[in-house]
C-alpha positions in Angstrom: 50.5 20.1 -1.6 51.8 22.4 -3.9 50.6 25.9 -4.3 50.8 25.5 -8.1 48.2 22.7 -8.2 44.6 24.2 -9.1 41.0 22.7 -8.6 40.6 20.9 -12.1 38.4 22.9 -14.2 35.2 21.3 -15.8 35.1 20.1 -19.3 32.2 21.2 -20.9 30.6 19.0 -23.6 31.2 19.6 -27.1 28.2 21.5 -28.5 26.7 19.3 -30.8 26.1 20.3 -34.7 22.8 21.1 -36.4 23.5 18.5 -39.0 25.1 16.1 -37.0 21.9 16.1 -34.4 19.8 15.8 -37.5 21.5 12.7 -38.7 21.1 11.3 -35.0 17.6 11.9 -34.9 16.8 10.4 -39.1 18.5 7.4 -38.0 16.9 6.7 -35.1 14.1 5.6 -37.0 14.3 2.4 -39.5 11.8 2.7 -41.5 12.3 6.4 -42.3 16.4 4.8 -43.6 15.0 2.5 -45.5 12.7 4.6 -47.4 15.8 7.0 -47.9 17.6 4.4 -48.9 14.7 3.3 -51.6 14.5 6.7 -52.8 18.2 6.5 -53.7 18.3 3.5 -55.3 15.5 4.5 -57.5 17.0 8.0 -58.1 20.0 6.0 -59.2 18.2 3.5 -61.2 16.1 6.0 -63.2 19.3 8.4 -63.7 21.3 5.2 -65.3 18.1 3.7 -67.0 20.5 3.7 -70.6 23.5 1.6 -69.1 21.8 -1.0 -66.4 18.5 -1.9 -68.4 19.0 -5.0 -70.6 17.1 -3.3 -73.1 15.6 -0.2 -74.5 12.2 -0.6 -74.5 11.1 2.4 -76.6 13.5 1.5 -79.6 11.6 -0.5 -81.7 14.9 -1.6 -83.5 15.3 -4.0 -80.4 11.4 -5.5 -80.0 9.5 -8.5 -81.5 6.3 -8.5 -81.8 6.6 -12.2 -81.3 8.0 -12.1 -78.2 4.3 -10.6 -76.5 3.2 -11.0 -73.3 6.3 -13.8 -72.3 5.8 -14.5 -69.0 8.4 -14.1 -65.7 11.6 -15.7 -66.3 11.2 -16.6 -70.3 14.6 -15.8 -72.6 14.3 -14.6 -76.4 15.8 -16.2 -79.0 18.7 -13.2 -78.6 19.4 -14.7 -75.1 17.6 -11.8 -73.2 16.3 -13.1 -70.2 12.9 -11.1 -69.2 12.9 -11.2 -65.3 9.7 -9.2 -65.0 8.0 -10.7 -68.8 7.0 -8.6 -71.6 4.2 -6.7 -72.3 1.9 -6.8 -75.5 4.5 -5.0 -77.9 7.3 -7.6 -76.6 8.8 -4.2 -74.3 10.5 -6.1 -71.7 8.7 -5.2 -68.3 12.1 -4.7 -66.2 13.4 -1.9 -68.4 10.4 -0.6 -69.2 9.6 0.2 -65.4 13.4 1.4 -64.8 12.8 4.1 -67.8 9.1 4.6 -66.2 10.7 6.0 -63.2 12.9 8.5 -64.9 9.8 10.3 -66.2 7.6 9.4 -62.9 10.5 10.5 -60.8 11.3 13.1 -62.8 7.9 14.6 -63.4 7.1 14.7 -59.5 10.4 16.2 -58.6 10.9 19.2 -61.2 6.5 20.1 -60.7 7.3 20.1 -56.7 10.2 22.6 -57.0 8.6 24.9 -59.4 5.0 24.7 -57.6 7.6 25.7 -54.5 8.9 28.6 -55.9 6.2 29.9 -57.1 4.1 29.2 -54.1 6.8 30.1 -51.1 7.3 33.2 -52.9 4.0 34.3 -53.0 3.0 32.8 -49.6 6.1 35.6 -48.2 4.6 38.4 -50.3 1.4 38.1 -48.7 2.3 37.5 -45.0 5.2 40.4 -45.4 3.0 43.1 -47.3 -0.4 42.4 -45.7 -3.5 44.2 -46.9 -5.2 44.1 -50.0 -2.4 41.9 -51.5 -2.6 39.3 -49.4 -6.2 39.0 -49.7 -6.0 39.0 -53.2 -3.5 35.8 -53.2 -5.3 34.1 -50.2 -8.5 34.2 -52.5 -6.9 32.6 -55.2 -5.7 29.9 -52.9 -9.1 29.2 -51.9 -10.1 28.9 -55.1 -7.5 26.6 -56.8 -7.7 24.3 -53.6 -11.7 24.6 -53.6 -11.9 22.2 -56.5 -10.1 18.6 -56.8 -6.8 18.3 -58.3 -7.0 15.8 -60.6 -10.0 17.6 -62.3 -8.2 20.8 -62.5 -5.2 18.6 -64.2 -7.5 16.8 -66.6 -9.3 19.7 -67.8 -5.5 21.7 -68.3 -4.5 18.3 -70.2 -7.8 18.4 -72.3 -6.7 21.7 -73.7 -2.8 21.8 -73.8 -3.0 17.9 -75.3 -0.4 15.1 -73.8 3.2 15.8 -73.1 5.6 15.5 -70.2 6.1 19.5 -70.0 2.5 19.8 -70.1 1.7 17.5 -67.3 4.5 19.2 -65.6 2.7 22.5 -66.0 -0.1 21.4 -65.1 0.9 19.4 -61.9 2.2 23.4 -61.0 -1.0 24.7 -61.5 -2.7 22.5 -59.0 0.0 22.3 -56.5 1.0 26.0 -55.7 -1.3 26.6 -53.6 -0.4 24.7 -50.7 3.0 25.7 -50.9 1.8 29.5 -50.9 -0.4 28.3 -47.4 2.1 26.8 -45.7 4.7 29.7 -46.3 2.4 32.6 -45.3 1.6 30.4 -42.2 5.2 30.3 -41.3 6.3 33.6 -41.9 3.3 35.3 -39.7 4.8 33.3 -37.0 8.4 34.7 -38.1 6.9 38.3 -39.2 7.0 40.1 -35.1 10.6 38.6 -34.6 13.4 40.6 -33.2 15.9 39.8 -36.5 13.1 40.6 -38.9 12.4 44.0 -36.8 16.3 44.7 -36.9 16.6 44.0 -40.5 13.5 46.6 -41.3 15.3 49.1 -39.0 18.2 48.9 -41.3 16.5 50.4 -44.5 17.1 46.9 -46.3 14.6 46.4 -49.4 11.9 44.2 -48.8 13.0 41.7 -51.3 15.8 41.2 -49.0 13.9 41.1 -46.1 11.5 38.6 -47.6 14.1 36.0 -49.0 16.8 36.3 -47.1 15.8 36.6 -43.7 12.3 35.3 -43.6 12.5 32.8 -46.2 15.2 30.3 -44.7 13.9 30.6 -41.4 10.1 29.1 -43.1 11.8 26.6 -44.6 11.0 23.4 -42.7 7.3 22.8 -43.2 8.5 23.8 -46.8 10.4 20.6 -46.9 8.0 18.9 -45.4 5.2 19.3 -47.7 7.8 19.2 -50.7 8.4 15.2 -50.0 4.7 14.9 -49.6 4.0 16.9 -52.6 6.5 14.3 -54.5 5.0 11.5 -53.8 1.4 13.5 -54.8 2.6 14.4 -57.6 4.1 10.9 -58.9 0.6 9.3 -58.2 -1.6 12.4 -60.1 1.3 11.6 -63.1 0.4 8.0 -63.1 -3.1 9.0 -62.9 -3.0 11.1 -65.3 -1.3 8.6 -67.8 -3.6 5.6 -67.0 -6.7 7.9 -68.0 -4.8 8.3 -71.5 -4.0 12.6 -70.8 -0.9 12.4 -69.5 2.2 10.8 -71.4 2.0 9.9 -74.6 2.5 6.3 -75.5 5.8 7.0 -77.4 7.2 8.1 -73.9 7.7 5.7 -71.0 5.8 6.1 -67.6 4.3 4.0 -65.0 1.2 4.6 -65.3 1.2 4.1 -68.8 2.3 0.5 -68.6 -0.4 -0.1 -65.7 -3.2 1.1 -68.7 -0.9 -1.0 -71.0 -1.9 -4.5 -69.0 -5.0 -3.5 -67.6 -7.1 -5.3 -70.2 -5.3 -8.7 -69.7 -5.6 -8.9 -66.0 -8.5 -11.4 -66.4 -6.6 -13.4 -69.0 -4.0 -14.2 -66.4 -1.3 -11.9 -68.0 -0.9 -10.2 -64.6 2.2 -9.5 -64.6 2.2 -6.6 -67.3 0.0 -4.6 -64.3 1.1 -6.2 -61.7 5.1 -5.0 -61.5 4.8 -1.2 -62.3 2.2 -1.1 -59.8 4.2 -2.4 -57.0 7.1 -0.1 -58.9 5.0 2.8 -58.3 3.6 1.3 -54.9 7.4 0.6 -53.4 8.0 4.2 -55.0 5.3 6.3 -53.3 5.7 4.4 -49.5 9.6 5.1 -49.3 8.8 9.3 -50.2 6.1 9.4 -47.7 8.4 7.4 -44.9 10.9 9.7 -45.5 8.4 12.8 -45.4 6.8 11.4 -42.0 10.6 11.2 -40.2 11.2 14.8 -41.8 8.3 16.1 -40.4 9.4 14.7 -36.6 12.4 15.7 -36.7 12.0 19.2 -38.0 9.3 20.3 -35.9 9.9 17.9 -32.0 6.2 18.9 -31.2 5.3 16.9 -34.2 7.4 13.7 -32.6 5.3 10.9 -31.8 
C-alpha cells in the first residue's frame, strides 16, 4: 500500500440551526400547522377586508333595509349572493365577519404587545434592581391580578366611554401584569449567570444590562404567554362588545354582530349569531394551538 494513503478521517455532522431545528420540531405536530396556518389566513383575510369582501358592510350607500335577515344562500336584486345571510340592517354576514376580524384581530394583537412592553420592562427592573422597587411593582401585580379582568375592563370602559383605542387601553391595563410576572420569573433565573456577571464587570449601564443581555435571553415564556394573551384578549374584546362597552355599533367587531343576532336566535334567524361565533370560535382554537406547540418546543421540559 502506499505510504501516501491516510486512515479516512470522520465526517462530523453538520451542526444543525436554531431555526431550522425549530421548524423541525413546529412541524412535527399537525394540529399546531394548522392552527398557524388559520392564523394566516385570517391575518390575511382581515388585512384585505376592502378588496375580497363582496360588500362593505358599514357603508350604508350599499345596504337595504329590505334585504333583512335573508337567509344562507339568498341573492339581492343587485346580484350579490349572501353566503353567510344578512343580518337585521341587510349587512351581509360574510363581510361583515371578514371586517369583524380586522378590529378583533387587531385589537388583541396591538393590546398584547403594548401590555408586553410595558410588563417585560418592568418585570426586568424589578428582578435586576431588587429591594424596595421590586416590592413596590410586585404589589401592584398582586393587586391588578387580585381582581377579575373583565371587571377591571368594564369599569375603565364605564368611564372612558366606547372606542377601539379605549378598549385597547384598557385591555393594557388588565393584562400587564402577567407579562411583568413572567419576565421577573425568568430573569431571577438569568440574574446569577456568568454573561450577566461579565457584563456588570464591564461598567455597562444597567439599561444595557437589562435589555440587552437579560431581556432576549427571557424571551420565550414571553412568547408564550403573548399567543395566549391574543387569544385572551380577542375573547375580553368580544366580551366587551356583546355587553354594549366595547365597540361602538358604527365600527365592526365580532362580538358586536354576536349582540346584533342574539335576540332572534329563538325566531330561527340563527345564522346572524351563529357564523361570527364560530368566526371567533375557529379564531381563538387556532391562537391557542399555536401557543400550546410554542410552549413545547421552547421549553422541552414542557413537551408532552
Amino acid at each position: 500500500m502506499s505510504a501516501r494513503m491516510t486512515a479516512a478521517e470522520p465526517v462530523l455532522p453538520k451542526e444543525e440551526s436554531p431555526f431550522r431545528r425549530f421548524c423541525r420540531e413546529f412541524s412535527s405536530s399537525p394540529l399546531a400547522v394548522l392552527g398557524l396556518v388559520a392564523c394566516v389566513l385570517i391575518m390575511l383575510a382581515a388585512l384585505a377586508a376592502p378588496w375580497i369582501s363582496p360588500q362593505n358592510p358599514y357603508d350604508l350607500a350599499q345596504l337595504d333595509i329590505m334585504d333583512g335577515r335573508l337567509p344562507p344562500g339568498s341573492k339581492s336584486p343587485e346580484g350579490i349572493t349572501y353566503w353567510l345571510g344578512t343580518d337585521d340592517q341587510g349587512r351581509d354576514m360574510l363581510s361583515g365577519i371578514i371586517y369583524g376580524l380586522r378590529i378583533s384581530f387587531g385589537v388583541g394583537v396591538v393590546s398584547t404587545a403594548l401590555a408586553a412592553v410595558i410588563g417585560a420592562a418592568l418585570g426586568l427592573i424589578a428582578a435586576y434592581v431588587g429591594g424596595k422597587t421590586e416590592t413596590l411593582i410586585m404589589r401592584l401585580v398582586d393587586l391588578q391580578l387580585s381582581f377579575p379582568a373583565i371587571l377591571v375592563a368594564l369599569m375603565i370602559l364605564a368611564f372612558l366611554g366606547k372606542g377601539v383605542g379605549n378598549v385597547t387601553l384598557a385591555l393594557v391595563i388588565v393584562g400587564w401584569g402577567f407579562f411583568t410576572r413572567t419576565a421577573r420569573a425568568a430573569a431571577l433565573v438569568e440574574r446569577r449567570r456568568e454573561y450577566i456577571e461579565a457584563a456588570e464587570c464591564l461598567a455597562l449601564p444597567r439599561w444595557r444590562v437589562m435589555f440587552r443581555h437579560l431581556l432576549p435571553n427571557c424571551m420565550p415564556p414571553l412568547i408564550v404567554i403573548g399567543t395566549i394573551q391574543v387569544a385572551r384578549n380577542i375573547t375580553l374584546e368580544a366580551t366587551l362588545s356583546f355587553l354594549g362597552l366595547g365597540v361602538p355599533i358604527t365600527e365592526p367587531s365580532l362580538g358586536l354582530l354576536i349582540a346584533n343576532g342574539y335576540q332572534y336566535m329563538l325566531s330561527g334567524k340563527y345564522w346572524i349569531s351563529f357564523y361570527p361565533g364560530v368566526a371567533l370560535l375557529v379564531t381563538i382554537v387556532a391562537i391557542n394551538l399555536v401557543g400550546d406547540e410554542l410552549r413545547d418546543v421552547l421549553n422541552p421540559r414542557l413537551k408532552r
